[in-house]
C-alpha positions as CSV (number, residue, x, y, z in Angstrom):
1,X,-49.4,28.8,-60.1
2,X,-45.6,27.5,-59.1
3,X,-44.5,26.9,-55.9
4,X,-41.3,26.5,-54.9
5,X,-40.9,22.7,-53.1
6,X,-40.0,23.1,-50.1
7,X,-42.6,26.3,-49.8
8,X,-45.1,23.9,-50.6
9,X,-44.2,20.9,-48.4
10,X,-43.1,23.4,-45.3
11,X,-46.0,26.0,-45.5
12,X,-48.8,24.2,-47.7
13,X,-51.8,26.7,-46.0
14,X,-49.8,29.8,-47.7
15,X,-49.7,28.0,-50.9
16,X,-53.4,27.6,-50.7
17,X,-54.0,30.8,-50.0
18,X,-52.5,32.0,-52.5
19,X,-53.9,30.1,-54.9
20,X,-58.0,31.2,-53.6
21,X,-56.6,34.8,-53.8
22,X,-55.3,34.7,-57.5
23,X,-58.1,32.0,-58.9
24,X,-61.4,33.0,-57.0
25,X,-61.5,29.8,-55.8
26,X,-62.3,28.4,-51.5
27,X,-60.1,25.5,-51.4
28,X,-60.0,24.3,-47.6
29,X,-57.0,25.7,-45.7
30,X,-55.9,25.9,-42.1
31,X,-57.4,24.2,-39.4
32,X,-59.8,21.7,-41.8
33,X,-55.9,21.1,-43.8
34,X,-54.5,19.8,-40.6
35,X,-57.9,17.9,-39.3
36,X,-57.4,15.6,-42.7
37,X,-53.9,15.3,-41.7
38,X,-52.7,11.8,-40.4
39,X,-49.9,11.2,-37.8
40,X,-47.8,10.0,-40.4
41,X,-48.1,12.8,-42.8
42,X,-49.7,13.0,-46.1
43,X,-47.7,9.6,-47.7
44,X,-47.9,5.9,-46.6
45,X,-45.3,4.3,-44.8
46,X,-42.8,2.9,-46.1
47,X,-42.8,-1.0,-47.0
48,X,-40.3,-3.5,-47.9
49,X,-41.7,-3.6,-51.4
50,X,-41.5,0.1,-51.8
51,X,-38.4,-0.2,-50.9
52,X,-37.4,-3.1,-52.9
53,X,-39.2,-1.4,-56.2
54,X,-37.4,2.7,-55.4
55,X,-34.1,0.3,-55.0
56,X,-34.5,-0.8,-58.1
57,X,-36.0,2.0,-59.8
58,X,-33.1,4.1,-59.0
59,X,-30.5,1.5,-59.8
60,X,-31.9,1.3,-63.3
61,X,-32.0,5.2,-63.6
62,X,-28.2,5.6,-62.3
63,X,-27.5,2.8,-64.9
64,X,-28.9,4.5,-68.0
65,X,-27.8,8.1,-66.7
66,X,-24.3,6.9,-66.5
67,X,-25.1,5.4,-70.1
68,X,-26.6,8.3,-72.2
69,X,-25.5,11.5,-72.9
70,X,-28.8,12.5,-74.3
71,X,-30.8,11.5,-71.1
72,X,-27.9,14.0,-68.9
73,X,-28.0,16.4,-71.7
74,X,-32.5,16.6,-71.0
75,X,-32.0,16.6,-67.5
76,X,-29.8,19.4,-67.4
77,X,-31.9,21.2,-69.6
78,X,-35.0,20.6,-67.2
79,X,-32.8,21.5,-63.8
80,X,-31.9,24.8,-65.3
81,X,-35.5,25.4,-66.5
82,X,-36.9,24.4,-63.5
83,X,-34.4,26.7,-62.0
84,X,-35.4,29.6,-64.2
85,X,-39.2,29.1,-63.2
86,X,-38.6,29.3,-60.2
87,X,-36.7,32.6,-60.2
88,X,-39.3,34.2,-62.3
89,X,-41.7,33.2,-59.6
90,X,-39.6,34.5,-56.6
91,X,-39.1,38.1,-58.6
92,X,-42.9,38.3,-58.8
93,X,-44.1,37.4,-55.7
């Protein structure tokens, strides 16, 4: 099943839901979703090493993306099929 993000990370019990009515399947939703829920939400906090390591992550990314033509010509290709996917999945549902 495909979700559309912000579906998923805004209204995860629907998501559920809908994936127990189309599989068959009881994964826990609702009230037991939130219970298992921290404060923080689902991710640790951020550190200075995360930060340090994304910083530098994304650095090396812009670097090459600027670089290669091939690495924006893929990631183009995977926006607009993402993009496609996730209109398919808005007409049927």
């Amino acid at each position: 099943m495909i979700a559309p993000f912000d579906r998923v990370t805004h209204d995860l019990e629907s998501v559920i839901r809908q994936v127990n009515d189309k599989f068959g399947t009881s994964f826990a939703d609702g009230p037991v979703l939130h219970e298992r829920k921290k404060p923080l939400g689902w991710h640790a906090m951020p550190t200075e090493l995360r930060d340090q390591i994304k910083q530098e992550l994304d650095e090396g990314f812009s670097a090459t993306h600027s670089k290669s033509a091939k690495l924006r010509s893929l990631l183009s290709k995977a926006n607009d099929l993402h993009d496609e996917i996730i209109a398919v999945h808005d007409r049927h549902c």
